[in-house]
N, C-alpha and C positions, 0 to 999 in steps of 0.2 A: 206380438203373439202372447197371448197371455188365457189361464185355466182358472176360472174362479169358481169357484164350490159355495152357496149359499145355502143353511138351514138344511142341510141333505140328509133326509131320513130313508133308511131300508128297510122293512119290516119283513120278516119270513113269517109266517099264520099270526100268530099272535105276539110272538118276541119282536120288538124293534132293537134292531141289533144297530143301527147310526139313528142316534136320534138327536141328531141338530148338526151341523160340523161346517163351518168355514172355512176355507181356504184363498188365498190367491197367489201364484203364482208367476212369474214373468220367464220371458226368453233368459235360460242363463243358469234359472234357480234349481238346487237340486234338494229336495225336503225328503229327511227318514222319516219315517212315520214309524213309532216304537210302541211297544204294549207287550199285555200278555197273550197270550192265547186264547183267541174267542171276544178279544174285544174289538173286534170290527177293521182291523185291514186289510184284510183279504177283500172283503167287505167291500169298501170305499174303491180299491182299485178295479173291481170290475164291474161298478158300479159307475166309474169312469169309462171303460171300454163299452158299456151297456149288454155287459152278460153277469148283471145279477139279478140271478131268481129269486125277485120277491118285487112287492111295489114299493114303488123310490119315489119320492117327493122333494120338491126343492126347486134348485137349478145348479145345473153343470153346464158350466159356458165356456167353451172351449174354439177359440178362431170366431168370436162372432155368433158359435150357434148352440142354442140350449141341446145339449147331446139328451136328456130326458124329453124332448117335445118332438126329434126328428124322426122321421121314418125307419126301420130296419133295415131298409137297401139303403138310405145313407150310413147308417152306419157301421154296415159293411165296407164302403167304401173306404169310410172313414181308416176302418181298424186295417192295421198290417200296411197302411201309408203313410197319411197324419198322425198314427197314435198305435204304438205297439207295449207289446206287454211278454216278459218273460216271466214265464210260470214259477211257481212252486215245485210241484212235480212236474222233473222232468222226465218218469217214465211214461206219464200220461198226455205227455204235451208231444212228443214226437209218435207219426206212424209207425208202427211194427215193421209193416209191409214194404214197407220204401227205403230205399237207399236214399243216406244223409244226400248227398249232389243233387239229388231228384226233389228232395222237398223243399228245399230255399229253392230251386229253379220255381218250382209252381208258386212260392210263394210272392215271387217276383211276377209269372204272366198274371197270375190275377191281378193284378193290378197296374199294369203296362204294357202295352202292348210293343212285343215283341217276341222274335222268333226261339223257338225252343233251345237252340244252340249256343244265340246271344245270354239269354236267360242262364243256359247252362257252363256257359263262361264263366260269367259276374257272378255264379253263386260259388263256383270254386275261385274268385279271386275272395271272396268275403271268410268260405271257410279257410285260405291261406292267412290271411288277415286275424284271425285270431287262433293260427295255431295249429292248427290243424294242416296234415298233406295231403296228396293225392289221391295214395292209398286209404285214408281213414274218409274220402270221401265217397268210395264206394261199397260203403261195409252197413250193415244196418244197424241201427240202434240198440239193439240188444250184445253188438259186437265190441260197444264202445263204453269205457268207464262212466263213472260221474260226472267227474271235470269235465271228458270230452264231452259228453251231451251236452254239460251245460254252456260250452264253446257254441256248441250248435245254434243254442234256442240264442243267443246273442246275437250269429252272426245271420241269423233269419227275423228278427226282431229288425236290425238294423239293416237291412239288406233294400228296402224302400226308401231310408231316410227321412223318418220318423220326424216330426216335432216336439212328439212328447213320447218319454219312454219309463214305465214304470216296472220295474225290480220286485218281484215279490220271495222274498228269502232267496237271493240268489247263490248266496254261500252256504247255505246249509245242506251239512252231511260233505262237507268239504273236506280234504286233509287241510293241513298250515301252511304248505307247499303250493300247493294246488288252488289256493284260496288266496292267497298274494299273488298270482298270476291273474286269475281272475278279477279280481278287485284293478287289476293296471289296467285291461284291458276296460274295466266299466270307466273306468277315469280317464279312459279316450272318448269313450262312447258319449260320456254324456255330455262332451262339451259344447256348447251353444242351443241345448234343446233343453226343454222341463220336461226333469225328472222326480218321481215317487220311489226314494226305495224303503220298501215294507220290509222288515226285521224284526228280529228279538234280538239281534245280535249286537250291543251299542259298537264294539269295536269297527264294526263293518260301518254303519253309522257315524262313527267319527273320520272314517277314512275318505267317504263318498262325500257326505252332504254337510253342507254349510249351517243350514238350517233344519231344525229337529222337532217334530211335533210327536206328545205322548199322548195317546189315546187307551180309552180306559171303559170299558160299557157303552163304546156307540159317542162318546163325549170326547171332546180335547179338554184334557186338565193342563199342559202344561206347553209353549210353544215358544222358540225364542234360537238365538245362536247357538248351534251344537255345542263349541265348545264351552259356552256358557252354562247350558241345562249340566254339562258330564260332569263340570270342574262346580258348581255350585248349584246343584238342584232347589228350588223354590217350596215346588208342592210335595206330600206327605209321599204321592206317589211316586211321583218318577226317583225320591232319594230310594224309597222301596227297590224300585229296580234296580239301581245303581247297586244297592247293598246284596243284589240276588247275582249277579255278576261277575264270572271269576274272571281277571284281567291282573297279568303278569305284574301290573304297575300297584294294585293294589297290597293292604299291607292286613286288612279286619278281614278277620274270617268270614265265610259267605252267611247272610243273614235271609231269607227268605219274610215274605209277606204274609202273615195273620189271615186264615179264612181262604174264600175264594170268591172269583167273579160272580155276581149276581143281577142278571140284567132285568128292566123294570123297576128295577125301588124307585121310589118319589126322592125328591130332593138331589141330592149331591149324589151319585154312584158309588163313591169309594167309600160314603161314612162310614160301614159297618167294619172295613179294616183299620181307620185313620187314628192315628193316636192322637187326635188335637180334636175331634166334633168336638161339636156344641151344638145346643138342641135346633138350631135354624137350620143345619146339614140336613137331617130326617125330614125337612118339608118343604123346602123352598132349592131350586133349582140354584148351583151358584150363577151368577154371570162373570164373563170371559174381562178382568180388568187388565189391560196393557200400562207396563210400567219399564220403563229403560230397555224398550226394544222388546221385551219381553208380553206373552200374554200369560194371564193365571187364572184357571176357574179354581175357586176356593174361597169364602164365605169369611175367613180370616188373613186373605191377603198372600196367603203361601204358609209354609213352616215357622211361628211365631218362637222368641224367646220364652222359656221356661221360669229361666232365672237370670237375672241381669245383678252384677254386683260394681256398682262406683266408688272409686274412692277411697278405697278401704284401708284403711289405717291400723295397727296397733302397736305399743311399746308396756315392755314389761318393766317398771322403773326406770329406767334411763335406757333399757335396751330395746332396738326397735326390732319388732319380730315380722312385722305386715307394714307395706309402705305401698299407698297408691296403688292397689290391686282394680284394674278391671276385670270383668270376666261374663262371659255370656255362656248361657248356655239351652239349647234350642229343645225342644218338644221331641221326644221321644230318640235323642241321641244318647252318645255314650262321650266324654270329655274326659280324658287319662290325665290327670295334673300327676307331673314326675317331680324328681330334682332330688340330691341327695337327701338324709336326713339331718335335722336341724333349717330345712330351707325355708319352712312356714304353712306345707300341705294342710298338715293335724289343724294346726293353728286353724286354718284358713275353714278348716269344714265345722270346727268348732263355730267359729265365730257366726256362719251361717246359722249353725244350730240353735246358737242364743248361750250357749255352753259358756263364750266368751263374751264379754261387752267391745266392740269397737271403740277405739277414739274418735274416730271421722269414717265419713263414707257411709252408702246407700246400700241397703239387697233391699232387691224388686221379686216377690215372685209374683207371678201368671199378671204382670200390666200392675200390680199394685206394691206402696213403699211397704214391708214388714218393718211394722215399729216394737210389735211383741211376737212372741211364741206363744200363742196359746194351740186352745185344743185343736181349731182349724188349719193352724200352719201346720201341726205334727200328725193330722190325718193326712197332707198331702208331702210331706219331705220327713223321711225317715232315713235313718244310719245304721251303718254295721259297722261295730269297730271293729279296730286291731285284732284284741285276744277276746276269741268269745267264753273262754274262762271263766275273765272278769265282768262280760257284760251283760252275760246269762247266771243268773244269782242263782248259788248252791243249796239255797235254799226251797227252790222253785222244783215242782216238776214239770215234763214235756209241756203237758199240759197247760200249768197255771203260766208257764214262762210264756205260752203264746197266747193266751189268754187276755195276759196282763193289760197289753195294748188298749184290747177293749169295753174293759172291766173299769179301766180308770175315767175312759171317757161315758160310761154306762151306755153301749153301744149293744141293743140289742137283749133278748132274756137268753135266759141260762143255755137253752136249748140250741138258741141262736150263735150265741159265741163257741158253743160247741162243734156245730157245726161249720162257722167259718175257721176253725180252728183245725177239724179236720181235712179240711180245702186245702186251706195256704198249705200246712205237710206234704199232704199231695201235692198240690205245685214243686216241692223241692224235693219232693223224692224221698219220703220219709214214711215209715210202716204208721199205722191208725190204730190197731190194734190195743186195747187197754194195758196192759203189760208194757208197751211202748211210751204211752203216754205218761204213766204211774213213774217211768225212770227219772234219777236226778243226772245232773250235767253228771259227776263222778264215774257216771256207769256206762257213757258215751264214750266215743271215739271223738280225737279233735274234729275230722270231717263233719260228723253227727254232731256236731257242739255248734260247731260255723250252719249248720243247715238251720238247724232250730234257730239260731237267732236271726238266718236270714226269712224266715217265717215267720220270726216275730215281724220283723220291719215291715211287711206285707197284710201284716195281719187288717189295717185301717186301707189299704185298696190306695198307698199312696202315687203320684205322681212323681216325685224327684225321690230316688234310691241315691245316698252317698256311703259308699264304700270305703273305707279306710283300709290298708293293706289284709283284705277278708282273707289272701291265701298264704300270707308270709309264713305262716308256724307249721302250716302242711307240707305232708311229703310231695312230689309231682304226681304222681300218680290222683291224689284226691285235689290236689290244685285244679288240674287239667278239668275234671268233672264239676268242679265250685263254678268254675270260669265257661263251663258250656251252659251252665243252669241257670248263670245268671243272664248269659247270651240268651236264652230260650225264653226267660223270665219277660226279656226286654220286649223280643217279638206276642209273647202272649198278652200281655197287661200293659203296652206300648209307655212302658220307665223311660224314664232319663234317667243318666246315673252319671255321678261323679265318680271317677274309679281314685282313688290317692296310689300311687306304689314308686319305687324308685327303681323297678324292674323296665326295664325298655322294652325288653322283647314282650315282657308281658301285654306292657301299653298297648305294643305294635299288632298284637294280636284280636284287639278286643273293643279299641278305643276309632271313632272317626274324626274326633281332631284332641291335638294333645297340646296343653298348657306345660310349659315348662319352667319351675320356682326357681328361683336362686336369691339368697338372702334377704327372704321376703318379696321380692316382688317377680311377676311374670316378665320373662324375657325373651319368650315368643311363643306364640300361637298361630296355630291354623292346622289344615288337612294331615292327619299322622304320615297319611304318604307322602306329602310333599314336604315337610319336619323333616321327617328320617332319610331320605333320599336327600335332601340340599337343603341342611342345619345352616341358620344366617348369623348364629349369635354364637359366639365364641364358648362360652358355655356348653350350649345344645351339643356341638362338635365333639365335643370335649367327652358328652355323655354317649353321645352315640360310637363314638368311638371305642369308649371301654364297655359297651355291649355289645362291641361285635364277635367278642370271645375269643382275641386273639393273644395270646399269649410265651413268653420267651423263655424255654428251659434253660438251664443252667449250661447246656453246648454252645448256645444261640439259637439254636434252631426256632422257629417260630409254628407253635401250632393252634388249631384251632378249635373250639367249641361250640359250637351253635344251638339255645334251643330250638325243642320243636314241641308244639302243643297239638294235641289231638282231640 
């Protein structure tokens, strides 16, 4: 038994909402099908049952037979025996009129013959079956909760014994209660038949299916083992959603995706939000490349390195500050390097910056070796130090300080740098006003000091943002906002950023994977959540341990501090 989907397009008047999509399925498999809203799941599954309005092209081959070439009384037959589908809405998928007992009974004689009573037996052993009694089987639908409806549309879905059964948001508008009973009961149901379950929901999706396809404008960009896609997304999109996804386990504030759906564009679907085009996305369709079980549409392979550093060496007269540092860093993420002070952070973004000379060792940005800094490297990787005191000259006003970036590379006429100089302020939240502009650093706030210079760094539209402890010298109150700006910064002009700090909670709040220094070299990396939840290196432990904010009064008594950022 097996459901293969080739080239399946849907179009409703002029929108093609599936415009190409693959699939195949076996006895066994159970595939989430994830996106956002409006990008074609709904779409595809009833485009599978053969109740979507619109014209479908392709083939959908199901048991043998093209379900778009066959008759509508077959595939009446079809639906509610070999192939059943539980709704979205469930106020619109059950009768008003009819008592629950009554409507799985008809949903059974349509398609069996057999006596009303027989029928009205089995369909109360199926509503027992998932939960439901005696009493809730003769009450009407308007008489019964959420959950229980959505008990209902399960056990009249499965009440024929289905081959294939697809889920369209079955837990949504769920309690957390109510939706872990439900989910057990889909984990009976789908056993030995192909299942589709459609969500937005990844947890539901990791709970159900093995296998996880992201769909995105009618397109699969991303397809492969669930827990593969959740635990190391590929393509720009699906990390997108991972990053819009609140889950107990995660540790980075919720980050949202740039723009919105736009169905029709030529080329790749997602260019216009992607922080990685390049000019072949805008015209050329990607194709679907399978790699370690994995498939990718994306024209660059998946989420490409930004910055790649080998090797890296340094010693200051006999002292050694950097030893054997690798470090990668990927296209539009954020990478917290922690570790006490004195461990090599500073050092280490210096040396990227050209600030330092390396003894040994490679930086790669964007695929190529950097042998100089010139004006091309520092249009695309720029810095905010420490104290922007010192790194915003007293001599400067608003103005000429943000200016400066593009004055020196002669970027633009007078009017021009005026104008992007107004921009980038606005980007950080900063008054335009002449009065404002006319001010020197002195007559700022520290906040207002860190904003300007983080406006300087932006002024050239670069790609890699490195941060050097930007909120150390602020109060929490304008930390908190420094740290959401740059969050927002990241989602608008798709930065990478090196964040430096020796704050953990900071890290924990901001960063999707955290390098850990200690006397110069990295001694572990990877996912912040999975760092900070089971530290492997004696060190890390050590760090996260005294960020948990637990501390011992002079009684013993042990209490505790925890921040919280807003």
């Amino acid at each position: 038994m097996t459901l293969s989907i080739r080239e399946l397009k849907v179009s409703f008047g002029k929108t093609q909402i599936l415009r190409g999509v693959d699939l195949h399925l076996e006895r066994g498999d159970c595939l989430a099908l994830v996106g956002e809203s409006g990008g074609g799941k709904t779409t595809l599954g009833l485009a599978i049952m053969g109740q979507a309005r619109g014209s479908a092209t392709g083939e959908i081959s199901f048991q043998g037979k093209d379900l778009l070439k066959i008759s509508q009384e077959n595939l009446r037959e079809l639906r509610g025996r070999e192939m059943a589908m539980v709704f979205q809405n469930v106020e619109d998928a059950l009768d008003p009129v009819q008592r629950i007992k009554d409507q799985i009974a008809e949903a059974i004689m349509v398609h069996r013959s057999i006596s009303a009573k027989g029928a009205g037996d089995e369909a109360m052993q199926h509503l027992l079956s998932v939960g439901l009694n005696g009493e809730k089987a003769g009450m009407y639908p308007h008489q019964l909760s959420g959950g229980e409806k959505q008990r209902v549309l399960i056990a009249m879905a499965l009440v024929n014994d289905p081959d294939l059964l697809i889920l369209d948001e079955p837990t949504a508008s769920l309690d957390a209660l109510t939706k872990a009973d439900i989910i057990g009961l889909f984990r009976s149901a789908i056993l030995g038949r192909i299942c589709i379950v459609i969500t937005h929901d990844l947890s539901l999706a990791a709970a159900l299916a093995e296998k996880m396809a992201v769909l995105y404008a009618g397109r699969i960009m991303e397809m492969g083992r669930t827990a593969d896609l959740l635990r190391n997304p590929r393509h720009p999109y699906t990390r997108g959603l991972i990053r819009s996804y609140p889950a107990m386990t995660a540790t980075k504030d919720l980050q949202g995706i740039l723009g919105r759906m736009v169905h029709g564009l030529p080329g790749c679907p997602f260019h216009e939000r992607c922080t990685q085009r390049i000019d072949i996305c805008s015209r050329q369709v990607p194709p679907q490349m399978e790699e370690d079980s994995r498939i990718i549409a994306c024209h660059r392979g998946g989420i490409v390195p930004l910055l790649e550093i080998e090797n890296l060496s340094l010693a200051f007269d006999s002292y050694s500050v950097l030893c054997d540092v690798f470090l990668s860093l990927y296209e539009g993420e954020t990478l917290a390097l922690v570790g006490e002070s004195g461990s090599g952070k500073t050092t280490l973004s210096k040396v990227i910056m050209g600030l330092y000379e390396a003894d040994r060792g490679v930086v790669v940005l964007e695929g190529r070796r950097v042998n100089k800094r010139d004006s091309a490297f520092y249009s695309r990787v720029q810095m905010i130090f420490q104290n922007p005191k010192e790194s915003v000259s007293h001599r400067m006003n608003v103005l000429d300080a943000v200016q400066e970036p593009l004055q020196v590379q002669r970027i633009g006429s007078h009017e021009a740098r005026l104008r992007r100089a107004k921009e980038v302020l606005g980007l950080v939240e900063l008054p335009i006003d002449d009065d404002f502009l006319k001010r020197y650093p002195h007559e700022l706030s520290g906040g207002e000091v860190q904003r300007v210079a983080i406006a300087r760094a932006l002024a050239l539209g670069p790609k890699l943002l490195i941060a050097d402890e930007p909120t150390s010298a602020l109060d929490p109150s304008v930390q908190a906002k420094i740290l959401k700006l740059l969050m927002d910064l990241q989602d608008k002009m798709g930065l990478a950023m090196i964040f430096i700090t020796h704050d953990i909670a900071l890290a924990r709040k901001i960063s999707d994977r955290l390098a850990v220094m200690h006397k110069g070299r990295i001694v572990e990396i990877g996912a912040t959540n999975e760092i900070l939840s089971h530290p492997e290196h004696p060190y890390t432990n050590r760090l996260v341990h005294c960020a948990s904010g637990k501390y011992e009064q002079g009684n013993g008594e042990e209490i505790m501090f925890q921040k919280v950022y807003y």
